[in-house]
C-alpha positions in Angstrom: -6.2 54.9 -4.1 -8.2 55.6 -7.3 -11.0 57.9 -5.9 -13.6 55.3 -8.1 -12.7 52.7 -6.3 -13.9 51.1 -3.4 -11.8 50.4 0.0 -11.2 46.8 1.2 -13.6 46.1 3.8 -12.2 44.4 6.5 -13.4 42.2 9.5 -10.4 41.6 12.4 -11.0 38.5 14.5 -8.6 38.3 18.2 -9.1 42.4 18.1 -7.3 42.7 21.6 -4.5 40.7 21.1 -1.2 41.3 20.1 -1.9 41.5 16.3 -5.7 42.6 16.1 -4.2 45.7 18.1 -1.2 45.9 15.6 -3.5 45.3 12.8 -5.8 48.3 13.5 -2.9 50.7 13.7 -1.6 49.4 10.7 -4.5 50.4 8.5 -5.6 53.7 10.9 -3.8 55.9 8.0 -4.7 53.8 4.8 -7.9 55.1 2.5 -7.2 51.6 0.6 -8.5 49.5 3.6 -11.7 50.2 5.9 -12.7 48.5 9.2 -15.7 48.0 9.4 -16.4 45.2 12.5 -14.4 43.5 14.9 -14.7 41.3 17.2 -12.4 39.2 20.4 -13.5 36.6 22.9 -17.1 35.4 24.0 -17.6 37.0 27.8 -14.8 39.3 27.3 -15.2 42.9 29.1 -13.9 44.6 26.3 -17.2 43.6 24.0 -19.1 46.2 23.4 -16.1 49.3 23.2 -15.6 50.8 20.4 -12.4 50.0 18.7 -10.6 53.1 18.9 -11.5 53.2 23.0 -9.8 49.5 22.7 -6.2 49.9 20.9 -6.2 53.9 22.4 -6.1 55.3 18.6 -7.1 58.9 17.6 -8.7 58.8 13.9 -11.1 57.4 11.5 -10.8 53.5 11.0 -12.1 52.0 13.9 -13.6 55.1 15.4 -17.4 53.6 15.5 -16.8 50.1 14.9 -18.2 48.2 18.2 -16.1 44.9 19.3 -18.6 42.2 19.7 -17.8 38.8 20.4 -17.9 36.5 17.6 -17.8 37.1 13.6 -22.0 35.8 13.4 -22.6 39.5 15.4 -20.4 41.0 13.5 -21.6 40.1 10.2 -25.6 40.5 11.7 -24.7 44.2 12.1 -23.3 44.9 8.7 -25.7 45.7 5.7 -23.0 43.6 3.2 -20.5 41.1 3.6 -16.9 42.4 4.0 -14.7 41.8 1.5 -11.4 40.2 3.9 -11.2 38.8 7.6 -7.9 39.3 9.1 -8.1 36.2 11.9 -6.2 36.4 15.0 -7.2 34.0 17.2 -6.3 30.4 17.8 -5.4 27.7 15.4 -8.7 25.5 16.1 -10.9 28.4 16.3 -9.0 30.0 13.2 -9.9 27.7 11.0 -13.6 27.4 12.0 -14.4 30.9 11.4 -12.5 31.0 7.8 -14.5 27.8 7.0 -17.8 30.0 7.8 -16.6 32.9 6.4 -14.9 31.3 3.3 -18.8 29.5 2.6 -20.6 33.2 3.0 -18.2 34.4 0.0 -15.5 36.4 2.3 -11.5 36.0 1.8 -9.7 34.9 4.8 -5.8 36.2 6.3 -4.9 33.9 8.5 -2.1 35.1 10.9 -2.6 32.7 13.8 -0.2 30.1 14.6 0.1 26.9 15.3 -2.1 25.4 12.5 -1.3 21.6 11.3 -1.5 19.5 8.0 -4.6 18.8 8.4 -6.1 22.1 8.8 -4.9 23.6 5.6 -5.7 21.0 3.9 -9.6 21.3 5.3 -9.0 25.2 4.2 -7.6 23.8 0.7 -10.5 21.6 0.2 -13.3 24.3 1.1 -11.6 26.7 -1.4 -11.4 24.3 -4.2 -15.5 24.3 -3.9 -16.3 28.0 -3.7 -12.9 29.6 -5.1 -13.0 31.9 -2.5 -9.2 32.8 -1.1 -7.0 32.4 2.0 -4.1 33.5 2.6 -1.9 31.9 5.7 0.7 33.7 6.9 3.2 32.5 9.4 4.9 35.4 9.9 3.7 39.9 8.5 7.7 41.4 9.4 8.9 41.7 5.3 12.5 41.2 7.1 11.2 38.0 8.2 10.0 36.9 4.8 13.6 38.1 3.6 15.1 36.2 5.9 13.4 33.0 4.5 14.4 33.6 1.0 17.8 33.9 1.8 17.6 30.9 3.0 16.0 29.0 0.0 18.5 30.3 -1.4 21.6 29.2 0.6 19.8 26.1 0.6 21.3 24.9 -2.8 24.9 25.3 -1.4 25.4 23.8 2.0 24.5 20.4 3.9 23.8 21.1 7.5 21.5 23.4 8.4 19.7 24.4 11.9 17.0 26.4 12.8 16.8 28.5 16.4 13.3 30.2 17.1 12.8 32.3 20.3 9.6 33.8 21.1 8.5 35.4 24.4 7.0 33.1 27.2 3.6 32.0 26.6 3.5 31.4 23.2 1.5 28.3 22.6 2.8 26.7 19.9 6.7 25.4 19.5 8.2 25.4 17.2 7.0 29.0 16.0 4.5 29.2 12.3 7.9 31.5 11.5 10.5 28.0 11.9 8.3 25.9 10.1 7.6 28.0 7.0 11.2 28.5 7.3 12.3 24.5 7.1 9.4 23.9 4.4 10.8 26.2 2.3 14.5 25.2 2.7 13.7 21.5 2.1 11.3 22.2 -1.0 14.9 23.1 -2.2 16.9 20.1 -1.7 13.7 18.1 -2.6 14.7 16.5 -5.9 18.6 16.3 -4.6 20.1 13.2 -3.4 21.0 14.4 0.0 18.8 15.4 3.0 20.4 18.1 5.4 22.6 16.7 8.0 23.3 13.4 7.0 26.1 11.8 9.1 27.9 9.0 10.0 28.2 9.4 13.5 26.2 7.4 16.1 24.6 10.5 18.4 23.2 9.3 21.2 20.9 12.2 23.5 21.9 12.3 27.1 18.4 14.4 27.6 16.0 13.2 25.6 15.3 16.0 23.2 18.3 18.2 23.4 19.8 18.1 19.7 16.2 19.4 18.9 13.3 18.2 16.6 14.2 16.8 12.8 12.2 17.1 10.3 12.1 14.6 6.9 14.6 16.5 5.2 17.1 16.9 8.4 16.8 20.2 9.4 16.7 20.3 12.8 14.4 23.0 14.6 14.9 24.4 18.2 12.7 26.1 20.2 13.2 28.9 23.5 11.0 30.3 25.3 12.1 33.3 27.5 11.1 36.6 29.1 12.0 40.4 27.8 12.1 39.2 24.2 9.2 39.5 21.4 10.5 37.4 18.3 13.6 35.9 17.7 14.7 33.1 14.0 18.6 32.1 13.5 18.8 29.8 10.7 22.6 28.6 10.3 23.9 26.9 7.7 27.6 25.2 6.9 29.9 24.0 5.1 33.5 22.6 5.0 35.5 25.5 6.7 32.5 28.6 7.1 28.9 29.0 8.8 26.4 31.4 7.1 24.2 32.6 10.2 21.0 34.5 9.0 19.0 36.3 11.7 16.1 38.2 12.2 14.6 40.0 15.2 11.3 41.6 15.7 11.6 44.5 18.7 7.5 45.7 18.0 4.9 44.9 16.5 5.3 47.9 14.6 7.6 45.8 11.6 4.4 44.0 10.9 2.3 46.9 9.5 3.7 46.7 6.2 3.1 43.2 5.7 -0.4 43.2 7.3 -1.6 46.1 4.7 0.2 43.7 1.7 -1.5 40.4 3.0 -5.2 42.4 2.8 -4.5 44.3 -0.4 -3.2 41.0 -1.9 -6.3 38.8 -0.4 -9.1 40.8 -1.5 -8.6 39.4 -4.9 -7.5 36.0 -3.8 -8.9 32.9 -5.7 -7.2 29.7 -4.3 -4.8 28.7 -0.7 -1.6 30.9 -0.3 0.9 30.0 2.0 3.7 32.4 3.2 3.6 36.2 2.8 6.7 35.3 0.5 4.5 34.1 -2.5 3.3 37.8 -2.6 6.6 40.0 -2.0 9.0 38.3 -3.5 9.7 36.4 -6.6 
């Protein structure tokens, strides 16, 4: 970091969750990048810790930062508005407290799942009016955002394509931020093509309702599972006459999402307009 320069000053929202806690040792070791609030769930015991007591780290980012319990505390304690809020909560509540943050001048990563149509285009609209950026990303794991891209790709090529996603029980949202990004991408390829993705002849009928999975507009069809003793799971296979290309990616620990959490915040802080995917940023 050039020694004249600033850090990023961040503000992480869903602190004891999954990602807040992955987020914090993420930028623990970078001088580019400064905590300087936090905060988790109204009522939760946790509020009030500091964030290092919290996520069990030893150093410097995070080691006085309090957890309170919404971002208006959060802000009330700081003597300027931080530059980037890294949000980690859930999808209704996401998008409230980018809309407040995004109208006090502050940039916005969104990580949380499960947001519709309509909500980005509320966040599009606010960001039209004050040119202040978000960034929504479905999935931080680079391998992830790889993964996708190779699929855009092998998009152009072959006809059918279906998209597995297992996550670990009690995820909320099905299918996964991850499949969806995935299918959006692949169909923006085929878009001005003649053909949608499985098109065929043959009369299906579903023996339990549900079973050949949900299809989207352009034919892909998306599958969801839900089990125990995994974190993150995406196959996307595709075919052809003869051959299936199966791409996969698996995410063991949260660790494989530093590297893109660091990028999204880096990349943010200078954010003027909506983003979607972590693969406008890392790849071309």
């Amino acid at each position: 970091m050039d020694t004249n320069t600033k850090p990023i000053s961040l503000v992480i929202a869903g602190i004891n969750g999954r990602m807040g806690r992955a987020s914090v040792q993420a930028i623990s070791q970078n001088a580019d990048i400064k905590l300087v609030a936090a905060y988790g769930r109204e009522g939760a015991t946790y509020t009030g810790k500091t964030v290092n007591e919290l996520v069990g780290l030893i150093g410097k980012n995070g080691q006085a930062v309090t957890v309170q319990d919404s971002l208006q505390n959060c802000l009330s304690g700081l003597s300027s508005m931080p530059d980037v809020l890294l949000e980690f909560t859930q999808a209704s509540s996401a998008v409230e407290h980018a809309l407040k943050a995004i109208e006090k001048g502050i940039r916005v990563v969104i990580g949380t799942s499960g947001l519709t149509e309509d909500h980005l285009k509320e966040l599009r609209q606010a960001i039209n009016k004050t040119k202040v950026g978000v960034l929504v990303v479905p999935n931080f794991s680079v391998g992830a955002v790889l993964l996708m891209n190779f699929a855009r790709q092998a998009s152009k090529y072959y006809r059918n394509a279906e998209i597995v996603e297992t996550h670990k029980l009690g995820k909320l949202d099905a299918p996964s931020g991850t499949a969806m990004h995935t299918a959006k991408i692949m169909s923006e390829e085929i878009e001005k093509s003649k053909y949608k993705f499985n098109e065929s002849s043959a009369n299906e009928h579903e023996l339990l309702p549900g079973v050949r999975g949900g299809k989207l507009e352009s034919g892909i069809r998306v599958h969801s599972l839900r089990l125990p003793g995994i974190l993150s799971k995406q196959d996307v296979f595709l075919a052809g006459e003869g051959e299936l290309l199966t791409l996969r990616h698996e995410s063991h620990n949260t660790k494989c999402f530093e590297q893109g959490i660091v990028l999204a915040i880096k990349a943010t802080a200078q954010l003027n307009s909506f983003v979607l995917g972590l693969d406008s940023i890392i790849t071309d």
